[in-house]
Structure formats: structure tokens, C-alpha cells
KEKE-3310 file (N, C-alpha, C; in steps of 0.2 Angstrom, whole numbers, plus 5000, padded with zeros to 4 digits):
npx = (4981:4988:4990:4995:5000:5014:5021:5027:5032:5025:5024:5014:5010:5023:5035:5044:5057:5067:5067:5062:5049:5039:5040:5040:5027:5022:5030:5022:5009:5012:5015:5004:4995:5002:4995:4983:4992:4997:4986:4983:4995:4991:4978:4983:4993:4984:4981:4972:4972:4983:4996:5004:5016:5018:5024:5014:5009:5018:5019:5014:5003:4994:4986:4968:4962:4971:4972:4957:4957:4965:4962:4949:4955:4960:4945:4940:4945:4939:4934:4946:4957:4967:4978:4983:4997:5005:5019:5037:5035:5022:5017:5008:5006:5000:4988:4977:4979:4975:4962:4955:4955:4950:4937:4933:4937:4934:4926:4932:4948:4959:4965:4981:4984:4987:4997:4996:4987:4979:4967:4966:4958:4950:4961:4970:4983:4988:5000:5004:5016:5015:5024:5026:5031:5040:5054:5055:5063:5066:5065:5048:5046:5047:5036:5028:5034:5030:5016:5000:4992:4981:4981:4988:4985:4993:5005:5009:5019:5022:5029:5039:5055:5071:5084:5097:5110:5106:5095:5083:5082:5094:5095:5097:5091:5081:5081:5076:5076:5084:5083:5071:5058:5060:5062:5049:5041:5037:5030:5031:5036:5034:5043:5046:5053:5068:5071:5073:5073:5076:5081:5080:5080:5074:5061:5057:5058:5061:5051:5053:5050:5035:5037:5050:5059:5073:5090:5098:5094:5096:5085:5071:5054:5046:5034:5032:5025:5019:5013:5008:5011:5006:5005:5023:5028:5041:5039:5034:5042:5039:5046:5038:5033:5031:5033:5032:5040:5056:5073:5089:5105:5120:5136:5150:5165:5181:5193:5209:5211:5200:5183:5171:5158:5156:5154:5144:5132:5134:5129:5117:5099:5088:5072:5055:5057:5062:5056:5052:5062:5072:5088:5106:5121:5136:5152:5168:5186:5197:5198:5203:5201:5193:5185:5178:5172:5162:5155:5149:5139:5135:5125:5117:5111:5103:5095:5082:5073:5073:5066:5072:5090:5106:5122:5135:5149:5158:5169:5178:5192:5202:5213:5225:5233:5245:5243:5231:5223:5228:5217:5207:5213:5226:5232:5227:5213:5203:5212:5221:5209:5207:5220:5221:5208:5213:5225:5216:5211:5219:5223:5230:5227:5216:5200:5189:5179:5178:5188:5183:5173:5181:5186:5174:5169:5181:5176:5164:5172:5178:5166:5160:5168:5168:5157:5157:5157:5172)
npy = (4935:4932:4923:4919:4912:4917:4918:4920:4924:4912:4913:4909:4901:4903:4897:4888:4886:4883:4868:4851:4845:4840:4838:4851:4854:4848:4857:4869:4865:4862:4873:4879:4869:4871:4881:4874:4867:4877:4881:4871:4869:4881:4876:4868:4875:4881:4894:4908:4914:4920:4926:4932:4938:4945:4941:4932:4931:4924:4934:4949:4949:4938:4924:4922:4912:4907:4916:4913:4903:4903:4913:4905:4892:4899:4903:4890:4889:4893:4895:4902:4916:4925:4937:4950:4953:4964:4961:4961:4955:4955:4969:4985:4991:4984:4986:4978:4965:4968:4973:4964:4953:4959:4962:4947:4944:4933:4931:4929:4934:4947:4962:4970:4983:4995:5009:5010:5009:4994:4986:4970:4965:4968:4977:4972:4977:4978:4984:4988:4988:4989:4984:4997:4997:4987:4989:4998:5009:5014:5013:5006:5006:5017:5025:5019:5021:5031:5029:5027:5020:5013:5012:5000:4991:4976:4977:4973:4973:4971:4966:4968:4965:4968:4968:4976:4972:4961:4951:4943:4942:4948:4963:4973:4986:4990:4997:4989:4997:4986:4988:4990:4986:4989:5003:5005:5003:4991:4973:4965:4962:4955:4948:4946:4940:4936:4920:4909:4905:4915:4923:4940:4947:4946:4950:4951:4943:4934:4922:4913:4904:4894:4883:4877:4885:4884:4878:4887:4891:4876:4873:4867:4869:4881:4888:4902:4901:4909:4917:4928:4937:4948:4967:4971:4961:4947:4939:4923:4912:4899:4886:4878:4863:4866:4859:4852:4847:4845:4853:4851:4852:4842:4842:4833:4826:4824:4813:4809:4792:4790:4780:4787:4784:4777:4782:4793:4782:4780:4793:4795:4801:4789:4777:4781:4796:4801:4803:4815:4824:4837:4836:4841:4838:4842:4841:4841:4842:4828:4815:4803:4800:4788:4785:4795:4794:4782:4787:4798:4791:4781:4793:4794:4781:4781:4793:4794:4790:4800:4817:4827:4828:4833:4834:4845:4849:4858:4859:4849:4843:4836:4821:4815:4803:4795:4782:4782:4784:4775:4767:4771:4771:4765:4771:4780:4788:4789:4791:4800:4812:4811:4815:4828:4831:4833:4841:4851:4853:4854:4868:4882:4894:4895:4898:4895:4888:4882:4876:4865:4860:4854:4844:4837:4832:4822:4815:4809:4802:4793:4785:4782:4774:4764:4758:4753:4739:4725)
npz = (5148:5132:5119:5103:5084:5079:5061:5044:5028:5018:5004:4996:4982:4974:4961:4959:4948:4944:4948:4945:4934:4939:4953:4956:4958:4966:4978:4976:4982:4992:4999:4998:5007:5021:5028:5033:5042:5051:5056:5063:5073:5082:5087:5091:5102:5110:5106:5097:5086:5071:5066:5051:5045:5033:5013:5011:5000:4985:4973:4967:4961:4962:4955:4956:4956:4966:4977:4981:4984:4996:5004:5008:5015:5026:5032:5033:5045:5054:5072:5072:5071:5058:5055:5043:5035:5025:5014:5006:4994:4992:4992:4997:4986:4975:4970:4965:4971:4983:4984:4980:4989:4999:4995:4993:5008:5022:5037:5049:5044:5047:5038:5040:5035:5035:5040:5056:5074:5078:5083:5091:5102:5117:5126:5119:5106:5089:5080:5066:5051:5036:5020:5008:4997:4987:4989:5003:5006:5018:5037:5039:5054:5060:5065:5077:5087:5092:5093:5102:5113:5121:5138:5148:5139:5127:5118:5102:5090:5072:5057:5042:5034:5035:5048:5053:5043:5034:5023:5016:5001:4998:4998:5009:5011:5019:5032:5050:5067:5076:5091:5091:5098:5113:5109:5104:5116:5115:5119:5110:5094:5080:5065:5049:5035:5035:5032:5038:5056:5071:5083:5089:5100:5116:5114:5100:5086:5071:5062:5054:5037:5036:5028:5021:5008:4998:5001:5008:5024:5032:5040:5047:5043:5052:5066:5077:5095:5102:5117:5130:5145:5151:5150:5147:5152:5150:5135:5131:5120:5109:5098:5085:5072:5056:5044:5027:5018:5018:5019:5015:5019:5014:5021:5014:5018:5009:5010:4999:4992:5000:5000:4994:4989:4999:5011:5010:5009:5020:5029:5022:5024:5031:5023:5023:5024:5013:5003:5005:5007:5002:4997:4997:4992:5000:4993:4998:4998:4993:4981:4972:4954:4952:4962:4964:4951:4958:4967:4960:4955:4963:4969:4959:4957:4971:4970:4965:4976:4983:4986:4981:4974:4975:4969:4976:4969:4969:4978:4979:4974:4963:4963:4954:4945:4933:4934:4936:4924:4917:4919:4913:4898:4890:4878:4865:4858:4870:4881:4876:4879:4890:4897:4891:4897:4913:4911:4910:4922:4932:4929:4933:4926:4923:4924:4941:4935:4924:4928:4936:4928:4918:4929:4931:4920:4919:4931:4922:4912:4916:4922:4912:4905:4915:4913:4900:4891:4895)
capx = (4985:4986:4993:4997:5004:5017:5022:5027:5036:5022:5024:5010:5011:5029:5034:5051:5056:5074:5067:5060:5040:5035:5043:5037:5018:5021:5031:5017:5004:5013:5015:4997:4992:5004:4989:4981:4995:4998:4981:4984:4999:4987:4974:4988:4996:4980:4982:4965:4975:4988:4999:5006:5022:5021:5023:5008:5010:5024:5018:5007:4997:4990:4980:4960:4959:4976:4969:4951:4957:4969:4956:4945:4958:4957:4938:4939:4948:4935:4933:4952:4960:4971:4980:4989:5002:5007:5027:5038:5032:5015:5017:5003:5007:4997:4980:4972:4978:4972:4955:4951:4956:4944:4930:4933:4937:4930:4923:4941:4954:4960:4971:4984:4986:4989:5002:4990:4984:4975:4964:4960:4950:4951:4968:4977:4983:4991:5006:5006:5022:5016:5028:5021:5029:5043:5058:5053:5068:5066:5062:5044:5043:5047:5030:5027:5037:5026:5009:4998:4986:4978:4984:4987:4985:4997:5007:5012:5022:5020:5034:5041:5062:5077:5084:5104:5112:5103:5089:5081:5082:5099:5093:5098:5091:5075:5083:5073:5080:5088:5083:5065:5055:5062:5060:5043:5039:5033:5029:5032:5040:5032:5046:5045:5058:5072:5067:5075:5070:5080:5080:5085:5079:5070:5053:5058:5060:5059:5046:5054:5046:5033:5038:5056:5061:5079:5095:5099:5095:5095:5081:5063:5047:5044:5034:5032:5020:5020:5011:5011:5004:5003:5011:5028:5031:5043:5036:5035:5041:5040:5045:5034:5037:5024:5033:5030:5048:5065:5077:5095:5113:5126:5143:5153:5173:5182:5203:5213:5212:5192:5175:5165:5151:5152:5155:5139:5129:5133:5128:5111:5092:5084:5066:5051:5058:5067:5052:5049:5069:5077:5097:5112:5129:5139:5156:5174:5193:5201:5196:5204:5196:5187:5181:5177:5167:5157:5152:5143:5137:5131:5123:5112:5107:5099:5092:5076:5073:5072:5060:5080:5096:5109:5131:5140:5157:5164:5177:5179:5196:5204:5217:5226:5240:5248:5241:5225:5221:5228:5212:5202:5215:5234:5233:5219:5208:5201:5217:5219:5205:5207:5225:5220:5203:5216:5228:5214:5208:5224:5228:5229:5226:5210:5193:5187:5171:5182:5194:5177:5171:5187:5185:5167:5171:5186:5174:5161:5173:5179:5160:5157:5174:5168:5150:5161:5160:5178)
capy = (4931:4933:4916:4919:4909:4920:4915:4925:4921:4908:4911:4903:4903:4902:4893:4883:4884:4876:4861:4846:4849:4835:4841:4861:4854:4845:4860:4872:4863:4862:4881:4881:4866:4873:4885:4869:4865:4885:4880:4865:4870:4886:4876:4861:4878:4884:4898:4909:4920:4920:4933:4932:4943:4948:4940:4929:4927:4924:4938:4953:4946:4928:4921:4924:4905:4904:4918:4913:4896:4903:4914:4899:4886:4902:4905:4885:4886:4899:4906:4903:4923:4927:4945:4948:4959:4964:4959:4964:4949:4956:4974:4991:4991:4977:4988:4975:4959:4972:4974:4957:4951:4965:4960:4941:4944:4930:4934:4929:4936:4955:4964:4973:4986:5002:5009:5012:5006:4989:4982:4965:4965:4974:4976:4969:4981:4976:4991:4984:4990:4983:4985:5000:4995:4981:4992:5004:5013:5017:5010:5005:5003:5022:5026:5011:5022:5038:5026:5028:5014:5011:5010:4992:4987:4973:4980:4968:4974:4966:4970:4963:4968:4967:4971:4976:4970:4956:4952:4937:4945:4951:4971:4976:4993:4996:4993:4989:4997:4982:4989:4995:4982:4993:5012:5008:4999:4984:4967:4957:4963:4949:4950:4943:4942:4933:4913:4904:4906:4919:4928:4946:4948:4943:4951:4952:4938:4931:4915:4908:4902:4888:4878:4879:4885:4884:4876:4892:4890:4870:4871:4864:4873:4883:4894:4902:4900:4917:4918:4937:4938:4954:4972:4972:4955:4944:4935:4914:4911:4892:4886:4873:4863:4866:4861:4845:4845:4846:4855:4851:4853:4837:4840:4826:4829:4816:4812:4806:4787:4786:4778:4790:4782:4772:4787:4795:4780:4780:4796:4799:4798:4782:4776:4787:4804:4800:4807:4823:4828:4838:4835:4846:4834:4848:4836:4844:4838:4825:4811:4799:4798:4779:4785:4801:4791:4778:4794:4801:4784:4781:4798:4792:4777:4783:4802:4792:4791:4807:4822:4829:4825:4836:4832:4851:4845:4862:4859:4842:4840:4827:4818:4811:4803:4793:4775:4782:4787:4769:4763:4771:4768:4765:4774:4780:4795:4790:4792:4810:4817:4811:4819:4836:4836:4832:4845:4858:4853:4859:4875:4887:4899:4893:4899:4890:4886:4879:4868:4862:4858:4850:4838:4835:4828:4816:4810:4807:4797:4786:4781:4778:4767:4757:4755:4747:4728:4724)
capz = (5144:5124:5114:5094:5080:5075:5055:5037:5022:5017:4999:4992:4972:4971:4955:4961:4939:4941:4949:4940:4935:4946:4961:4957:4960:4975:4983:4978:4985:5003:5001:5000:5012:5026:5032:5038:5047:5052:5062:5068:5079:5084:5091:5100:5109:5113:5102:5092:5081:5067:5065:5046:5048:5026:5010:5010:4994:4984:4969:4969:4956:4962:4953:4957:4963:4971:4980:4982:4989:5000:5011:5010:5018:5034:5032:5035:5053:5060:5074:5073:5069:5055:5051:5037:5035:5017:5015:5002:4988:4992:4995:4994:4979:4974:4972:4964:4976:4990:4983:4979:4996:5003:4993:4997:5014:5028:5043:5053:5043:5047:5036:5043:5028:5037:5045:5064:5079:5077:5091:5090:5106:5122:5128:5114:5100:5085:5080:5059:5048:5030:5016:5006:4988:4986:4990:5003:5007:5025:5041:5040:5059:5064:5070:5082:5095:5095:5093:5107:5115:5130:5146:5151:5133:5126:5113:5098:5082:5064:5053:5039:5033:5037:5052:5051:5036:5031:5021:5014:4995:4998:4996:5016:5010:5022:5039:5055:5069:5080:5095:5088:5101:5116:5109:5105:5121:5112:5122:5107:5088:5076:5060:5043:5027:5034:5030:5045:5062:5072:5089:5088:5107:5120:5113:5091:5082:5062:5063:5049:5034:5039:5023:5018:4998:4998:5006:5015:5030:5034:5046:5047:5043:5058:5068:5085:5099:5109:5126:5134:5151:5152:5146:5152:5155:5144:5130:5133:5113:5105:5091:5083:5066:5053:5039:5025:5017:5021:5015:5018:5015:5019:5021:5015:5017:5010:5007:4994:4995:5003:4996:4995:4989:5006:5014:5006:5010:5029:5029:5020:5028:5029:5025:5018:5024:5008:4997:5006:5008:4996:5000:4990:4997:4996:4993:4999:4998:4986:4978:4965:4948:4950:4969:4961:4949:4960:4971:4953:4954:4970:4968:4952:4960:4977:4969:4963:4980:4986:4982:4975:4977:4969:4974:4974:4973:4966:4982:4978:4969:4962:4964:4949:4944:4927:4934:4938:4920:4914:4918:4907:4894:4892:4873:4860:4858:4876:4886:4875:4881:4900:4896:4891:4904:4918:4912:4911:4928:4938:4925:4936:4920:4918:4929:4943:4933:4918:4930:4940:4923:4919:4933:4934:4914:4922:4933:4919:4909:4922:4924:4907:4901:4920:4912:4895:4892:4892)
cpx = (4983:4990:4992:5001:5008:5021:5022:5031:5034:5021:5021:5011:5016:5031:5040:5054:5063:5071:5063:5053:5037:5034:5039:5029:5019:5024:5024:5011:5006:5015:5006:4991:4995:4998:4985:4985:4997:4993:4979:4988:4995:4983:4977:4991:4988:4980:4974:4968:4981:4991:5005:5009:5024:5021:5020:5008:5015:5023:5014:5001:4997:4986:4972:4959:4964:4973:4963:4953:4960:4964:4950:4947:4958:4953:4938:4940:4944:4935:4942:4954:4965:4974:4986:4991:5006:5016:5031:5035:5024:5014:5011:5000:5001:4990:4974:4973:4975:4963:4950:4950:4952:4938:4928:4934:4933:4932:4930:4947:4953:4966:4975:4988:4987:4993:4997:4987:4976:4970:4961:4954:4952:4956:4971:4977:4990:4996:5009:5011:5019:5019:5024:5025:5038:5053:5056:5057:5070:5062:5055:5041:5044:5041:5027:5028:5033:5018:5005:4991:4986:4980:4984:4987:4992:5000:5011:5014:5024:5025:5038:5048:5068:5080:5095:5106:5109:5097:5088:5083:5091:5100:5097:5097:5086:5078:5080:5079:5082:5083:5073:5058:5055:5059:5054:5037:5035:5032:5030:5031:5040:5034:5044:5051:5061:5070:5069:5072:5076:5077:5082:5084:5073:5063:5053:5063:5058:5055:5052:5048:5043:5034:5046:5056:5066:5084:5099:5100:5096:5092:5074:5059:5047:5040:5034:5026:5021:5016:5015:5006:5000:5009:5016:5032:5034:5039:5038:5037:5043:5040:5039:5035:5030:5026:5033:5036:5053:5070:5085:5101:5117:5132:5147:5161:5176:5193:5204:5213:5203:5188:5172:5160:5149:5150:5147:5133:5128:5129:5118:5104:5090:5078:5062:5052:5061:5063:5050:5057:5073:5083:5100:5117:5132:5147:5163:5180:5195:5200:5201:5199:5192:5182:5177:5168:5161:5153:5146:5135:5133:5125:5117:5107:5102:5096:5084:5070:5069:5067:5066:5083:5101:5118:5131:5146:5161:5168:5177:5185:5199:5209:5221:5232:5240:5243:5234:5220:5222:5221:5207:5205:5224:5236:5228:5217:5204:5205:5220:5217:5206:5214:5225:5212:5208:5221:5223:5213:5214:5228:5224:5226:5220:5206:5191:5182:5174:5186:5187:5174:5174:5186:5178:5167:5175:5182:5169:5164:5176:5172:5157:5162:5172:5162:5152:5160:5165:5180)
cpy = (4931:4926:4916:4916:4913:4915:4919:4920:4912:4907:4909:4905:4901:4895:4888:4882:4880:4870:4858:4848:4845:4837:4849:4859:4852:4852:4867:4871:4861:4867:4883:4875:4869:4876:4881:4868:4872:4879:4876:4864:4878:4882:4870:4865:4881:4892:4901:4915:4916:4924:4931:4938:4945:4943:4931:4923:4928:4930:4942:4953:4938:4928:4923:4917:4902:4909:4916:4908:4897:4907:4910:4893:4894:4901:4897:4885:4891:4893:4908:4912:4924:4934:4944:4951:4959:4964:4962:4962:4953:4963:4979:4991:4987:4981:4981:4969:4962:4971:4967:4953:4954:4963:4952:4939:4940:4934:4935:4931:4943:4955:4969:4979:4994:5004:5013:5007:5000:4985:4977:4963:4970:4973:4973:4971:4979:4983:4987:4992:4987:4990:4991:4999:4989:4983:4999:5011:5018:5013:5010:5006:5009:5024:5023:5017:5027:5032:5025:5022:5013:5010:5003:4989:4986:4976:4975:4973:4968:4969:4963:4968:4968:4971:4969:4977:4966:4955:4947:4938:4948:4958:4974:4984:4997:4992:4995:4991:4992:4982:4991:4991:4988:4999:5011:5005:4993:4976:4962:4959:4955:4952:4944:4946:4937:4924:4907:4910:4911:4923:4935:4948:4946:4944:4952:4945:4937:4923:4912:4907:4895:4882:4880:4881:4884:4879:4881:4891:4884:4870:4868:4869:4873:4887:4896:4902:4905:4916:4924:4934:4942:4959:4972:4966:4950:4940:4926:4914:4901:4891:4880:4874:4862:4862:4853:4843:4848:4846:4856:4850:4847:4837:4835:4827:4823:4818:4808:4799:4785:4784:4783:4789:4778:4777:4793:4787:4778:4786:4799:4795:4791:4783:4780:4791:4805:4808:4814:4826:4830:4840:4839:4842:4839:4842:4841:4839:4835:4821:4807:4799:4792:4783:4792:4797:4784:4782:4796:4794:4782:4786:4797:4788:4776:4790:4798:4794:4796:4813:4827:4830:4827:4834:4841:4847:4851:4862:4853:4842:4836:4827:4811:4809:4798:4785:4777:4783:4780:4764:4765:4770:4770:4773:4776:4790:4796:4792:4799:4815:4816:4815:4826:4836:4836:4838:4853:4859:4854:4866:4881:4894:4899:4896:4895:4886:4881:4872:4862:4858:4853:4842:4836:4828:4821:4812:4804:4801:4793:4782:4778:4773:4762:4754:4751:4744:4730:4720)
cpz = (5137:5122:5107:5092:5078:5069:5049:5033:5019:5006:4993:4985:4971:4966:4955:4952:4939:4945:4945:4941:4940:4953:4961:4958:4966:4981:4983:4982:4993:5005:5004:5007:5023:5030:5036:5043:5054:5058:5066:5076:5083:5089:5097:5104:5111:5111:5098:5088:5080:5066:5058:5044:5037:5022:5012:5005:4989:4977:4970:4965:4956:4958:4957:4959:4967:4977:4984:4988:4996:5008:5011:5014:5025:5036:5036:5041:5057:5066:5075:5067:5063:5052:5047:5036:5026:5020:5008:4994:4987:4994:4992:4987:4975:4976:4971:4970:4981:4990:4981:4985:5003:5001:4995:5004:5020:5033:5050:5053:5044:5043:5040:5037:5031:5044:5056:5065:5077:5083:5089:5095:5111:5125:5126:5108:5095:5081:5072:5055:5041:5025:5011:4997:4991:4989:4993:5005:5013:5027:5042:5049:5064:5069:5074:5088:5098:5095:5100:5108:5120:5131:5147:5145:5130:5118:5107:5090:5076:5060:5046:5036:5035:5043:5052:5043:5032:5028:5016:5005:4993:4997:5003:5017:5015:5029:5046:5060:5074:5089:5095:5096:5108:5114:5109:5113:5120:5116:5116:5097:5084:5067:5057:5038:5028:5036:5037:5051:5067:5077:5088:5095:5111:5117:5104:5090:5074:5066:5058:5044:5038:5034:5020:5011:4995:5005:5010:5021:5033:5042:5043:5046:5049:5060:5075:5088:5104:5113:5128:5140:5154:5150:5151:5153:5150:5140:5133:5124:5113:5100:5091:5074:5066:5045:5034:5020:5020:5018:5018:5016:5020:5018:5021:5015:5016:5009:5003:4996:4998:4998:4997:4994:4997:5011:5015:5009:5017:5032:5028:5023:5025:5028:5019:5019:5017:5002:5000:5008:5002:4996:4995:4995:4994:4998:4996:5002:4994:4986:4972:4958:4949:4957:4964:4956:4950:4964:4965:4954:4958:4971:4965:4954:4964:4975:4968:4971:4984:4983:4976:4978:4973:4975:4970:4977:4967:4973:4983:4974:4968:4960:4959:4945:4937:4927:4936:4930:4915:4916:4915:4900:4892:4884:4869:4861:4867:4881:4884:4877:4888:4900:4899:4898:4913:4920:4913:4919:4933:4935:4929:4931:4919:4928:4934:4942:4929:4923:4935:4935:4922:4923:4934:4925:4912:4924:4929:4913:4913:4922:4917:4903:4908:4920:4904:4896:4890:4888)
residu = (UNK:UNK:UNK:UNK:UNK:UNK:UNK:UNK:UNK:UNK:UNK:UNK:UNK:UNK:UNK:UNK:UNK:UNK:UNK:UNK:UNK:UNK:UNK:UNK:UNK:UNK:UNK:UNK:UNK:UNK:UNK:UNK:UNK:UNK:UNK:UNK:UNK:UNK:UNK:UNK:UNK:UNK:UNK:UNK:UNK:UNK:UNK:UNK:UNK:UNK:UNK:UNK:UNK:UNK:UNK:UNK:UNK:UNK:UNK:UNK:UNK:UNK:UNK:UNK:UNK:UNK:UNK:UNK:UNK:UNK:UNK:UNK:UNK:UNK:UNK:UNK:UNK:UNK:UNK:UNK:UNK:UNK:UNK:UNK:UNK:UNK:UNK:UNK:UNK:UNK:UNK:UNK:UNK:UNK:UNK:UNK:UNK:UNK:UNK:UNK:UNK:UNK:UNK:UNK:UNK:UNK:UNK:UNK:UNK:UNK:UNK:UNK:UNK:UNK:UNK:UNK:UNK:UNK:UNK:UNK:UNK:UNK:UNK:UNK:UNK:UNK:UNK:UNK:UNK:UNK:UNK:UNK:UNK:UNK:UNK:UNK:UNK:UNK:UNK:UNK:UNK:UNK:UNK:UNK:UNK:UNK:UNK:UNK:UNK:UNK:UNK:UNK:UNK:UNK:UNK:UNK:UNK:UNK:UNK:UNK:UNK:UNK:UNK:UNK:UNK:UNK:UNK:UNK:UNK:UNK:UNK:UNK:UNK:UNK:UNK:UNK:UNK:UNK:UNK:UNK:UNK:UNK:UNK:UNK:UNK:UNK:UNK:UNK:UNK:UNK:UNK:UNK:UNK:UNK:UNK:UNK:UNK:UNK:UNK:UNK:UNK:UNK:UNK:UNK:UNK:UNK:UNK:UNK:UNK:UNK:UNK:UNK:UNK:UNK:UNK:UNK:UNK:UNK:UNK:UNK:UNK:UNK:UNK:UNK:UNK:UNK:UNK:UNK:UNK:UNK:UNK:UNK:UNK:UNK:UNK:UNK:UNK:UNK:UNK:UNK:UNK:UNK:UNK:UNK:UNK:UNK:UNK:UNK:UNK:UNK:UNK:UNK:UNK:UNK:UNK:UNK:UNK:UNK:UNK:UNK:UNK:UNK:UNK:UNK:UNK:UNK:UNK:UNK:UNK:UNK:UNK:UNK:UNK:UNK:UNK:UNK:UNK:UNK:UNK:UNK:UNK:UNK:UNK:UNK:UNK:UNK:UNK:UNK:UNK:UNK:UNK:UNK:UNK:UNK:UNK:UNK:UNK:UNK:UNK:UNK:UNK:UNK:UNK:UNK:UNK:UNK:UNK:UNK:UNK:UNK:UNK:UNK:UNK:UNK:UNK:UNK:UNK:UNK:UNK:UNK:UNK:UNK:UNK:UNK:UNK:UNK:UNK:UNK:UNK:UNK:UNK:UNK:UNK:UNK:UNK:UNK:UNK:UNK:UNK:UNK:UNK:UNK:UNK:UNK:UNK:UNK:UNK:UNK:UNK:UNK:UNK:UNK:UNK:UNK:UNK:UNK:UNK:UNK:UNK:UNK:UNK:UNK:UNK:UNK:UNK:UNK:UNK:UNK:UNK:UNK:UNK:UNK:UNK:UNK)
# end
């Protein structure tokens, strides 16, 4: 019986620069806190290794004490195991991250930095693929299948890249083959790149990131719980959540005629998940100008709440007619401009960015003639 965390796409570093500063420190610091939790669910499966399936760290030049601290927070979960597999964010390339990590190197962490036969003890050999610069332009994981090791010994592959079309980065240029688990007789294909969690077959899977970064994929920080019980024999895989925010997309479809701010507030989480979920209401269908504009509103007044809370409502249109425009004003330079943003906002001549704009402008004067003293 062998039991590993399998986990990549931990990114520590990364600088999150379109979100608010407050928010970009708290998400770094749950890139870099996760490794706690990494080993936490390691020792609740009964788990003594970590298999970090590539991009580690989210640049190839970390910093010297994002670095330091990060093989400090492993060295802390001794005799717990950690190998680390370079990815593409962190790839060969990277002489100096390489050498500095070698020189710092605790007693528990292995790098997995060359393409050969890895033994972590007797009868379990690790079959590492790391990224040898950031775009390597071929399958990495070719030589797995001619790779030779012991008789009866468990065969695990470490691989970071896109398998198919696909690929976290959107490159699809270095392609795993699909099938790569099989040719090279692998008991168990531990990927990294693509961010959400995904089977590709019974023995190859993506972990997923254990911290999410993006509303991509609308899952939990995850990773897996492998159990082999021997060569040959299917892998046991579990997920488990490691992750300390929540990144998620809310479909809200509304029709001509609804509240949508009610609509919206039947919908959205309660409590204190508030302050660790970062929501995007992705809005779609029609709306009148006022609903349109207590939505904005509604929006405004519960975001405080949340760690962020953004409305997409480019397929949100809106629904506007002569008496709907009479409340923001029968005559004037006010009812001019709601005129002409109403005409831009269905001129098919105009770009969808321009007619979005258009209507995002409607909505804004509606909220600010219904924040007027009359």
C-alpha cells in the first residue's frame, strides 16, 4: 500500500493586480498558507508524501524569502514527504530558483528535476516529467514508456501540461498523450496545469489547484487522496478540499418585468462565507431601466460584504420604452441624454462593447435621478 497527496498549480507569489490591494494580500497569503492545509489532509488520509504535480510557484524568480518561507512551512510537517516537480511558471529554466532551493533544501523535500527514475523508497518509483523551459514544445512524458524499474515496483508519473487541446494558459502547444498512463504501464499519472479537478482516466488525473485564482472553473480548492495497493491494481483516488476561498460564478437569468434585486438577494450566500467568497453574478435576459437600476443597487449595497463581488451583465439587455424614460425626466438635458444612450444601446451599427456601455450608462442614470431629492 502506497497513500499520496497528489496537488499542483499552488502558485505561491502570484500578485492577483486587477483586484483591490486589500483583497491581493489576503489571496497571497492563502497561496502560501494552503501547504498547511496541503498537510493536513495528508495526515487525516493517512498519507506521508506530497506529490506537487509543477508550478509551485507562480514566477521563476520568487523572491529569497517567499522562497525561504515556503520550504520552511514543508520542513515544518516533517517526517511528512514533499516532491516537487518544476511546472511551466517555474520551469529548468529557472537556474537560479533551482539553486537556491537546492541549497535550502530540508531534509523531507525531493526535487523531482530530472527527467529519470525516482525511488522514493523500495518499491515505489517516481517517473518525473518537469517542464524544461516555459514552452517546451513537445510531449515531456515521452520517455516514461521505455523507463525501466524494478520488478513489482509501483510506477507513479508526475507530469505537468496539457493533455489534448487544453491548457490552463491557453498555449495547447506541448501535448500529453491522453493515453500516456497505459503505454507507459503507469499505476497512477499525477498531472498539473489545468486548474480545476479532472479525470482523464482511471489512473491520470489534474489535482486541481488547492487554492482557486479565477472564476474558471467554479470549484473548491482541491486535491486528491491516491491509495495504490499494488502494481497493476486500480488506483483508490479522493478528492479532498484544501481550499480557504471561494471562487464562484452566479447565473442570474431574469425577464422583462422581474426584480432583480430580489431575485439576486434569494440567490446569494449567507453568513460569514461572505468574507472568503469572491462571486462575479454573471446577469442574463431583459430588464427595464429602474429594475435594471435597483440591481446596480442591490449590488453596491451587499459587495462590502464579500471578499468581491462583481455583476457581468454584458447579456443583460434592457428593456425600454417612452414611459420608462419619463421617470427620469419628461424634458431637459436629462431626458436628452437618456434619449441618445437608449438610442446607442440598440444601434446595431454600434459594437457590442459600445451598446453594453450604452446600457450600463441608462442604468447609471436611472440610479442617480432615484437618489435625487424630488
Amino acid at each position: 500500500m502506497f497513500r499520496f497527496l497528489h496537488s499542483s498549480d499552488l502558485h505561491i507569489g502570484k500578485r492577483f493586480g486587477t483586484l483591490p490591494e486589500e483583497l491581493r494580500g489576503r489571496l497571497r497569503e492563502a497561496r502560501h498558507t494552503v501547504l498547511d492545509r496541503l498537510a493536513a489532509q495528508a495526515r487525516a488520509g493517512g498519507a506521508q508524501t506530497v506529490l506537487l504535480a509543477g508550478d509551485s510557484f507562480d514566477t521563476e524568480t520568487p523572491s529569497p524569502a517567499m522562497l525561504r518561507q515556503a520550504l520552511a512551512a514543508m520542513a515544518g510537517h516533517a517526517p511528512l514527504r514533499w516532491v516537487i516537480l518544476p511546472g511551466n511558471h517555474d520551469s529548468l529554466l529557472a537556474d537560479e530558483l533551482w539553486a537556491a532551493t537546492r541549497a535550502a533544501l530540508p531534509a523531507n523535500v525531493v526535487l523531482a528535476t530530472e527527467a529519470a527514475p525516482l525511488a522514493l523508497a523500495p518499491g515505489i518509483v517516481i517517473l518525473p516529467a518537469p517542464c524544461t523551459t516555459r514552452r517546451p514544445g513537445r510531449d515531456l512524458t515521452d520517455w516514461m514508456d521505455g523507463a525501466a524499474t524494478p520488478e513489482g515496483a509501483l510506477r507513479i508519473g508526475l507530469a505537468h501540461g496539457a493533455i489534448q487541446s487544453f491548457s490552463e494558459d491557453g498555449g495547447g502547444l506541448d501535448i500529453i498523450a491522453p493515453d500516456r498512463a497505459i503505454r507507459a504501464g503507469l499505476d497512477y499519472l499525477a498531472l498539473g496545469d489545468w486548474h480545476g479537478q479532472m479525470p482523464i482516466g482511471p489512473r491520470s488525473w489534474y489535482s486541481g489547484s488547492p487554492e482557486p485564482d479565477r472564476f474558471k472553473h467554479d470549484q473548491p480548492g482541491r486535491a486528491l487522496l491516491v491509495s495504490l495497493t499494488g502494481p497493476g491494481a486500480m488506483p483508490e483516488v479522493t478528492p479532498v478540499e484544501t481550499g480557504s476561498f471561494d471562487w464562484r460564478s452566479l447565473p442570474l437569468d431574469l425577464l422583462s418585468g422581474d426584480d432583480g434585486a430580489s431575485a439576486l438577494t434569494k440567490r446569494l450566500p449567507a453568513g460569514p462565507v461572505r468574507r472568503q467568497t469572491l462571486l462575479r453574478v454573471v446577469a442574463a435576459g431583459r430588464l427595464r431601466p429602474q429594475a435594471r437600476a435597483w440591481l446596480d443597487a442591490a449590488i453596491a449595497a451587499v459587495a462590502p460584504e464579500f471578499a468581491f463581488l462583481q455583476l457581468d451583465a454584458e447579456a443583460l439587455a434592457t428593456d425600454c420604452e417612452s414611459d420608462d424614460l419619463d421617470a427620469i425626466d419628461r424634458a431637459g438635458a436629462l431626458r436628452q441624454a437618456a434619449d441618445a444612450l437608449l438610442a446607442e444601446s440598440l444601434d446595431e451599427a454600434r459594437s457590442a462593447a459600445e451598446r453594453q456601455a450604452a446600457r450600463d450608462a441608462l442604468a447609471r442614470l436611472f440610479s442617480y435621478c432615484a437618489a435625487m431629492p424630488a
